[in-house]
C-alpha positions in Angstrom: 8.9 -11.5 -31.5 11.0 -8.2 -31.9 13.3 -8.5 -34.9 16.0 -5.9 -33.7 18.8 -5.0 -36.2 20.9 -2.9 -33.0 20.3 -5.8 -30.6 23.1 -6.1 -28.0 25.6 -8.4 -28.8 26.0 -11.7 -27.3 30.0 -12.1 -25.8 30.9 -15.0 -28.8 29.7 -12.7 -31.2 30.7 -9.4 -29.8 33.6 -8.5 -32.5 30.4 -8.3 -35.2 28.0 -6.6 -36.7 24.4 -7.8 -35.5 22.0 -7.8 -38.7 19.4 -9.6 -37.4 18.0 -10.7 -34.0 14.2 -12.6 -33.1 12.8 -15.0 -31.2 10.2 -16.7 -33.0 7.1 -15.9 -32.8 3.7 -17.5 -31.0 0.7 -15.7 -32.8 1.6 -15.0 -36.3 3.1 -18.1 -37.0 0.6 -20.4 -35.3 -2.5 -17.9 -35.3 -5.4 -20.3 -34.9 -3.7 -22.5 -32.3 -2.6 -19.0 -30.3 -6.8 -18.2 -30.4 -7.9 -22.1 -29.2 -4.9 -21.6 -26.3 -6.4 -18.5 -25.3 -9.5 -19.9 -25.0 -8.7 -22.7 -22.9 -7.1 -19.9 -20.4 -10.2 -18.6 -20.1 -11.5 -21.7 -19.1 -8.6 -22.6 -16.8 -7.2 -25.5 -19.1 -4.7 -24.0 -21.1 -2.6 -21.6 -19.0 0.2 -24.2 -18.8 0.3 -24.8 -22.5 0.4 -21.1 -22.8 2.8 -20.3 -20.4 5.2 -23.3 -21.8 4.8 -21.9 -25.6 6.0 -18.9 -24.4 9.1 -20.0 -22.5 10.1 -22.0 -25.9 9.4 -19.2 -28.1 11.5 -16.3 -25.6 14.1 -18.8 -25.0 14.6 -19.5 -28.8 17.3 -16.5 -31.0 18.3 -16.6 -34.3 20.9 -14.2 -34.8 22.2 -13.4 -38.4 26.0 -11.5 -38.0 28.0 -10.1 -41.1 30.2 -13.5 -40.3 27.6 -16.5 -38.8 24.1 -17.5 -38.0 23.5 -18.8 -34.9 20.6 -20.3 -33.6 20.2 -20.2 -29.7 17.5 -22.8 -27.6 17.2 -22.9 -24.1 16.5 -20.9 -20.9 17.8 -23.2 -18.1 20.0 -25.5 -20.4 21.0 -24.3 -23.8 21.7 -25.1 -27.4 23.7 -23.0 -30.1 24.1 -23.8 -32.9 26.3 -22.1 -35.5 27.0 -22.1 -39.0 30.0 -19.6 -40.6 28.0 -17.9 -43.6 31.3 -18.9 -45.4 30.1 -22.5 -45.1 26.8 -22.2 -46.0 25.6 -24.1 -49.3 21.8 -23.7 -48.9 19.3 -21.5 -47.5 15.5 -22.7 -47.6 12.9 -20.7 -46.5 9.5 -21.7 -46.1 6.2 -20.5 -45.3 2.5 -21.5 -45.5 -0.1 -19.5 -46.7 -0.9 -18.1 -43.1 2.2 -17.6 -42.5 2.8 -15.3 -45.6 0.1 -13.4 -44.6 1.7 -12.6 -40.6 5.4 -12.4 -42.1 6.8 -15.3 -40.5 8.4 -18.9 -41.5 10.5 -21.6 -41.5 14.7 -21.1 -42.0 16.7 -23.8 -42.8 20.2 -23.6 -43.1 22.5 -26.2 -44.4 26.3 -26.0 -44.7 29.3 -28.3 -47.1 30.2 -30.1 -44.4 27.0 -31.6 -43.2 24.5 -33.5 -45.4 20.9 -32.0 -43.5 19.9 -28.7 -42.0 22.2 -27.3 -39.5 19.8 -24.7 -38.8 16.2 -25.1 -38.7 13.5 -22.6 -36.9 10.3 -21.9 -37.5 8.3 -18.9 -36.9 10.8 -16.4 -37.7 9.6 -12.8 -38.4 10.6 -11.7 -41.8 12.4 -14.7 -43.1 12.7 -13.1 -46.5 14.9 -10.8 -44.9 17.0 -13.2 -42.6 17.4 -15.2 -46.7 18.5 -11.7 -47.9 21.2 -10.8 -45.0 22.6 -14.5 -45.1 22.5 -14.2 -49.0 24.7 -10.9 -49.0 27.1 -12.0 -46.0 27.4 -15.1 -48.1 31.6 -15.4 -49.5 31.4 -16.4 -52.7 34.4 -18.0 -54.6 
């Protein structure tokens, strides 16, 4: 949940710069379905779900660098995923009305070489700033 802009570095990415670094986020970017959870832990039901949403939320990092976004999944197996901010040809962001409000939402992240999203993660604190670095670090020709 922690967007940290002197996060240690990860050993493929150790050379740069780390802008940005979260994991997404359970309660402000899904607050009424955090609440109903909770209550079902208080009636015994909904410990697993909780405990589950948590281990995908702390096992999922988007990092932005000066050179690449990567996108990081898994605690046991994982998944990177990333795309050289050179390459990128769109950056969407978006965020529902809630989600506004709690300053989190959706990043996609699409590159010339691929026809979809390369990158997609919701619940992302401060996605307007994640658009912003990836903007700046952008190469334009």
């Amino acid at each position: 949940m922690n967007a940290n802009t002197d996060a240690p570095d990860h050993a493929s990415v150790n050379a740069e710069k780390v802008l940005y670094e979260a994991h997404t986020s359970m309660f402000r970017n899904s607050p009424m379905l955090f609440v109903l959870t909770i209550i079902l832990c208080l009636v015994g039901v909904g410990i697993i779900i909780f405990v589950v949403w948590l281990i995908k939320c702390k096992a999922t990092t988007l990092t932005v660098t000066e050179e690449r976004t990567r996108l990081r999944r898994g605690l046991l197996s994982k998944s990177i995923t990333e795309v050289w901010h050179q390459d990128i040809r769109n950056v969407q962001l978006d965020q529902t009305f809630f989600q506004r409000i709690f300053d989190v939402g959706t990043i996609g992240i699409s590159s010339a070489g691929q026809g979809g999203l390369e990158i997609q993660v919701t619940g992302i604190p401060q996605p307007d700033r994640v658009k912003e670095l990836i903007d700046q670090n952008r190469k334009r020709e």
